[in-house]
C-alpha positions in Angstrom: 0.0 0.0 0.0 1.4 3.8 -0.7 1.0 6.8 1.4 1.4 10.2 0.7 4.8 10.8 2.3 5.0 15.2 2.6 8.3 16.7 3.5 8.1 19.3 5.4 11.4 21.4 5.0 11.7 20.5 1.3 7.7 20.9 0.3 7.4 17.8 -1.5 5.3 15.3 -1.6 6.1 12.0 -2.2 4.1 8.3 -2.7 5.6 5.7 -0.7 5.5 2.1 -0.3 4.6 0.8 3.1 7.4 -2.1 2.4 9.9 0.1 1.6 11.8 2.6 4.4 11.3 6.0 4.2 15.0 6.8 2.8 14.7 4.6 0.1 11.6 5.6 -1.2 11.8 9.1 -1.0 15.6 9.0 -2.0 14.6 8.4 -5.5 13.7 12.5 -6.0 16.5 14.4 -6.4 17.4 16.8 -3.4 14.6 15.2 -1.5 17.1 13.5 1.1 20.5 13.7 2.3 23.2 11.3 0.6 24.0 8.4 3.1 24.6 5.3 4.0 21.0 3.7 4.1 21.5 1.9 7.0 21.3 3.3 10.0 25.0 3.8 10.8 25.2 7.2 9.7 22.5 9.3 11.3 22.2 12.0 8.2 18.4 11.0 7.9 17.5 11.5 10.9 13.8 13.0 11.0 11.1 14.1 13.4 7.7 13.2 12.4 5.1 15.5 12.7 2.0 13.0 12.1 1.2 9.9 10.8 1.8 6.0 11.7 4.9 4.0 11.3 6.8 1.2 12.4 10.3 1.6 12.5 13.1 -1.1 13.4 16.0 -0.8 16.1 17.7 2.9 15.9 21.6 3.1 16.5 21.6 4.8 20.0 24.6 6.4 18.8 22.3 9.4 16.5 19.1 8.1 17.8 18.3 8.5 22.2 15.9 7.1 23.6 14.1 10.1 24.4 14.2 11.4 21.2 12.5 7.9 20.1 9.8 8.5 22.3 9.5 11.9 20.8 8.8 10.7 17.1 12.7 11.6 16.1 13.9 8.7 14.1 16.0 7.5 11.6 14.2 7.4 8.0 16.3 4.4 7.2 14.4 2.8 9.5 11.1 3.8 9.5 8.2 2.2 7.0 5.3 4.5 6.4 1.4 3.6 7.6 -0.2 5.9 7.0 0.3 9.2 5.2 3.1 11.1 7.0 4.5 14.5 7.3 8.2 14.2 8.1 11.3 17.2 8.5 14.6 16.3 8.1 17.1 17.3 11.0 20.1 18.9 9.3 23.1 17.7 11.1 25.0 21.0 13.2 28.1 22.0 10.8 31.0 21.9 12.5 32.9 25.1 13.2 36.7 25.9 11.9 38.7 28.0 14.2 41.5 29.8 12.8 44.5 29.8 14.8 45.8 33.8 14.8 48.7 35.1 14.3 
């Protein structure tokens, strides 16, 4: 079954499979998602989830706590849409570059 999968900080909209995780199907638009590893090793998808139903598998505690599990922010690696969603990716902090002075 597919749900209407809308992005929230990209406004996009996107069918998705129920089968399929949320990376994978919505990684097939171009600038939808952020380029990583698929798995769940990486953390660059992670996502909060504004509504909708999911299941999602194990998250790496290393991007994903516990209390931001219980606060819908997951990994869209592994998470499987069930119903239609609206989803925001997390951009990852940059990291800052310090210039030694003179």
């Amino acid at each position: 079954m597919k749900h209407n999968i809308f992005v929230k900080n990209k406004e996009k909209e996107r069918a998705c499979n129920e089968d399929k995780n949320l990376m994978d199907s919505l990684s097939v638009c171009q600038d939808l998602v952020p380029n990583g590893c698929h798995n769940g090793a990486c953390g660059i998808c992670k996502i909060t989830i504004h509504n909708g139903e999911y299941e999602k598998l194990k998250m790496n505690r290393k991007h994903i706590s516990e209390d931001e599990e219980s606060s819908n922010i997951v990994l869209a690696c592994r998470t499987f849409p069930k119903s239609d969603m609206e989803i925001e990716f997390i951009e990852k902090p940059k990291s800052k570059h310090y210039t030694l002075g003179h």
